[in-house]
N, C-alpha and C positions, 0 to 999 in steps of 0.2 A: 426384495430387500432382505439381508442375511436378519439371523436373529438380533438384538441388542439386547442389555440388560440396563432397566432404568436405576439409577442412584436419584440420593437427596442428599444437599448439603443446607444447613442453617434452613432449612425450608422451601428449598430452591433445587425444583423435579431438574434431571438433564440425563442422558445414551449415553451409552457407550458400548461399544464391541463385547466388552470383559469387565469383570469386577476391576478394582481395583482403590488402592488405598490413600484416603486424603488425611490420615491425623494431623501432616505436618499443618496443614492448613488451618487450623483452627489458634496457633501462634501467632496470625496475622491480623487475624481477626475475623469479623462475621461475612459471612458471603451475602448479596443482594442479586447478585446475576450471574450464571452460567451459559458461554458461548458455546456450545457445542456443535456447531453444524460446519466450521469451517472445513476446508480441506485441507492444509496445513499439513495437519496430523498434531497440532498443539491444541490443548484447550483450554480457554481462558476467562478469567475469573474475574469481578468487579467485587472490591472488598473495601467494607466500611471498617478500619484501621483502628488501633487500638487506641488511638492519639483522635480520634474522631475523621481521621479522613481518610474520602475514597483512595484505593490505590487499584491500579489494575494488574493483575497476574499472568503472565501466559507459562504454560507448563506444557513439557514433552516429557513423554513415558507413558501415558494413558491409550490403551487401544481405541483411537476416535471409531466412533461408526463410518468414516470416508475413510480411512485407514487401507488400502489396498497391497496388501502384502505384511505375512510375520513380520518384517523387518522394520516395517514403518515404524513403530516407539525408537527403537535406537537409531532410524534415521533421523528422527526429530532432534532427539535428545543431541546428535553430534550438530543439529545444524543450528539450533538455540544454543549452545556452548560456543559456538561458532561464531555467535551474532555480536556477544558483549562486547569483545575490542574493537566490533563494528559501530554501536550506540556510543560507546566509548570517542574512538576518534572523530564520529562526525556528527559531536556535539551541535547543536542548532535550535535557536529561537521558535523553528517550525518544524522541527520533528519531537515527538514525546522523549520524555527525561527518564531514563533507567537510572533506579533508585538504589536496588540490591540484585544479585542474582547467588543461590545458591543450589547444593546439590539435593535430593531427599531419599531416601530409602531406594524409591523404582524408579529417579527421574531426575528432571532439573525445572529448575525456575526463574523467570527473570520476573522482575519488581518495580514497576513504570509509576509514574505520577499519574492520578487519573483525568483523564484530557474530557471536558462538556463537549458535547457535540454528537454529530450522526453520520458513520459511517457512507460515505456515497454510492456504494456498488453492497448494499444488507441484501446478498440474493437470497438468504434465510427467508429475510421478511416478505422482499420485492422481488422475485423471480422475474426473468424477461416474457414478457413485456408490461408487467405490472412498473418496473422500475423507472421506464419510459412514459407510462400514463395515465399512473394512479397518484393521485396529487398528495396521498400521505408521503410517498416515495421521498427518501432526501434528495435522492439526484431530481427527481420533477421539480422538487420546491428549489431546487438552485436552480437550476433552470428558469426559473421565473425572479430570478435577480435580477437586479439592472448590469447590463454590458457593462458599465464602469467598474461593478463590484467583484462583476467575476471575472473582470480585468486582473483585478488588485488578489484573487484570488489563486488565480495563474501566475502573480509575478511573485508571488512567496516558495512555489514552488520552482518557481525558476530559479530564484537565489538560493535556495537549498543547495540544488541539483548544480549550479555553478560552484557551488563549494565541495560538494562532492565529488568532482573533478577535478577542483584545484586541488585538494587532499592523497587523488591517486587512486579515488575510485572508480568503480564502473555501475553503473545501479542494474538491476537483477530483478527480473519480477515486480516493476513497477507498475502497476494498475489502478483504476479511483478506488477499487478496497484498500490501497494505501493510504485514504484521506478523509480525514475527519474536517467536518465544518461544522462552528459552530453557529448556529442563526441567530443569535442573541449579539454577541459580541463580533456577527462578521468575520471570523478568523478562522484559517485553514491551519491543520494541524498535518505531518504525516510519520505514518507508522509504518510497522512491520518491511523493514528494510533488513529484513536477517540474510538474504542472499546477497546482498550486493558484495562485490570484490573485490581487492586491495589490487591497483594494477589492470591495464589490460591484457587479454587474454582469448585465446582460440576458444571458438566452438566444437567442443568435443564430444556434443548429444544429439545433434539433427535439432528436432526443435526442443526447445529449450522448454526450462520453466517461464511461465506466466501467460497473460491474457492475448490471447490471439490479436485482441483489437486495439491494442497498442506495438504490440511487436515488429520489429523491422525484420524485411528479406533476413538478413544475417542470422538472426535470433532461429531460423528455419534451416538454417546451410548448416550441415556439417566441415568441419576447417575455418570457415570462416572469420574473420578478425572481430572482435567484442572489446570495447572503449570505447569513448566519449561518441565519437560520431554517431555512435549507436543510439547513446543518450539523447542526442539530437534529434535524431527518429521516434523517441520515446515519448519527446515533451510536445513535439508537435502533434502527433496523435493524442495525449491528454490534452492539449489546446483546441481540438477538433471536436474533442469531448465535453469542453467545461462552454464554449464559443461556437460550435457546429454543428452540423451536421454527425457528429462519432466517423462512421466509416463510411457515411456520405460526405466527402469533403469537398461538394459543388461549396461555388462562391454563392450560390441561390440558397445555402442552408447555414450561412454565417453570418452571425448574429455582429458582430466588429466592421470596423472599417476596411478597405481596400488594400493600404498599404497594411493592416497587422496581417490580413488573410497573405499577400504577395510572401509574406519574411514566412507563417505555418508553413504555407504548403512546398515551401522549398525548404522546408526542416524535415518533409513527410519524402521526400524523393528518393524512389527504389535506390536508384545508382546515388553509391556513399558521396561518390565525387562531386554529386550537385549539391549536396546539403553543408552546412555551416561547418569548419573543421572543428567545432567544440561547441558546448554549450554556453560558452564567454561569449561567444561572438553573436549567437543564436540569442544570448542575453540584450547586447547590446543593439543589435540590428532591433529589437524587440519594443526598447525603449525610443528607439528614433521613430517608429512606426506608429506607437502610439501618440507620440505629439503633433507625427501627421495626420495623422487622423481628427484629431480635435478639431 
């Protein structure tokens, strides 16, 4: 591992690659938690607010210790600059609230409501195969929800992601580190959609950004076409995740009835042409399956 140099903020140890400067942070108020281990290239702050409440931070311009390349601070800083008039138009009841976002000295910032809950993919905490079998683990302890609940928790994320397409997006790097749940109140939260894209659009990288174990063939093809159907691919591999097997998707590892598993795995089909033309449809086929199943 390269060297790091450790910093403290309000009492709160966290790495980094390089020094570097937080004065503006102390206008926000006091820090309680430092995220540092994402890959991102941002890092992110949990701040008790001067008004008494939590907000959370995420910031580009700090050399992360997963940083792989000089370039990585101002790749961040363009793709958080990036993201505002993305939180911005696809405002929603189940993704976090951006509050402020401004510039600072070496960097930029954006400014979120702070959301209760436990990230489901913490590979900081839960590295695989801890995440899978150690019962602190969030994703274990969802796991052991009742099928109805992590029904209801899958169809929040489905009416997002249906509005996200009626909007004219494309979703980008969608994986469960995009989801917070809270155990207390049963409710699914989702974050960090800073790549997603206005429009659909060619594949112009081979494989793309995000999690191998959601990603569709396309998301791999160079040329290949990126929009909705793709989305489609997306949500039924999270549905395999929150309901299955992950990327065993036998009907011997699915936790739902017959007809939701029948509508998944025909969301998960290599060939674009077998799967739903949109996430609308992928919606509603969704909901008729589940009252079959009752």
């Amino acid at each position: 591992m390269t060297d790091t140099v450790q910093l403290e903020l309000d009492g709160i140890p966290f790495e980094l690659k390089e020094p570097h400067s937080f004065e503006w942070i102390a206008r926000l108020g006091t820090v309680f938690r430092v995220f540092d281990q994402q890959d991102s290239g941002n890092l992110s702050f949990g701040i008790l607010g001067l008004d008494r409440k939590r907000i959370f931070v995420k910031y580009a311009g700090a050399c992360t210790i997963h940083a792989n390349s000089i370039s990585a601070p101002a790749e961040a800083i363009h793709y958080l600059k990036s993201s505002v008039s993305i939180y911005e138009d696809l405002t929603h009841d189940t993704l976090i609230h951006l509050k402020d976002h401004f510039a600072t000295e070496h960097g930029y910032a954006c400014v979120f409501d702070w959301v209760e809950g436990e990230c489901l993919h913490s590979h900081w905490d839960f590295p695989p195969p801890a995440k899978y079998e150690d019962p602190r683990s969030p994703y274990y302890r969802f796991r052991q929800l009742s099928v109805k609940t992590r029904i209801q928790a899958m169809e929040r994320i489905l009416d997002f992601h249906i509005e996200v397409q009626r909007r004219g997006y494309v979703a980008v790097d969608f994986y469960d580190g995009s989801l917070i749940y809270d155990f207390d109140k049963q409710t699914m939260k989702i974050c960090d959609i800073d790549l997603y894209r206005k429009g659909s659009f060619t594949n112009t990288m081979g494989r793309m950004w995000g999690s191998s174990r959601f990603m569709s063939p396309e998301e791999f093809e160079l040329g290949a076409p990126m929009d909705g159907i793709t989305n489609v691919f997306n949500l039924g591999a999270m549905a395999f995740s929150l309901l299955g097997g992950e990327l065993d998707r036998s009907y011997a590892r699915w936790d739902a009835g017959e007809a939701l598993y029948q509508v998944v795995i025909r969301a998960v089909d290599p060939e674009r042409a077998s799967r739903y033309t949109s996430v609308a449809e992928l919606g509603e086929a969704w909901k008729k399956a589940v009252l079959q199943d009752q």
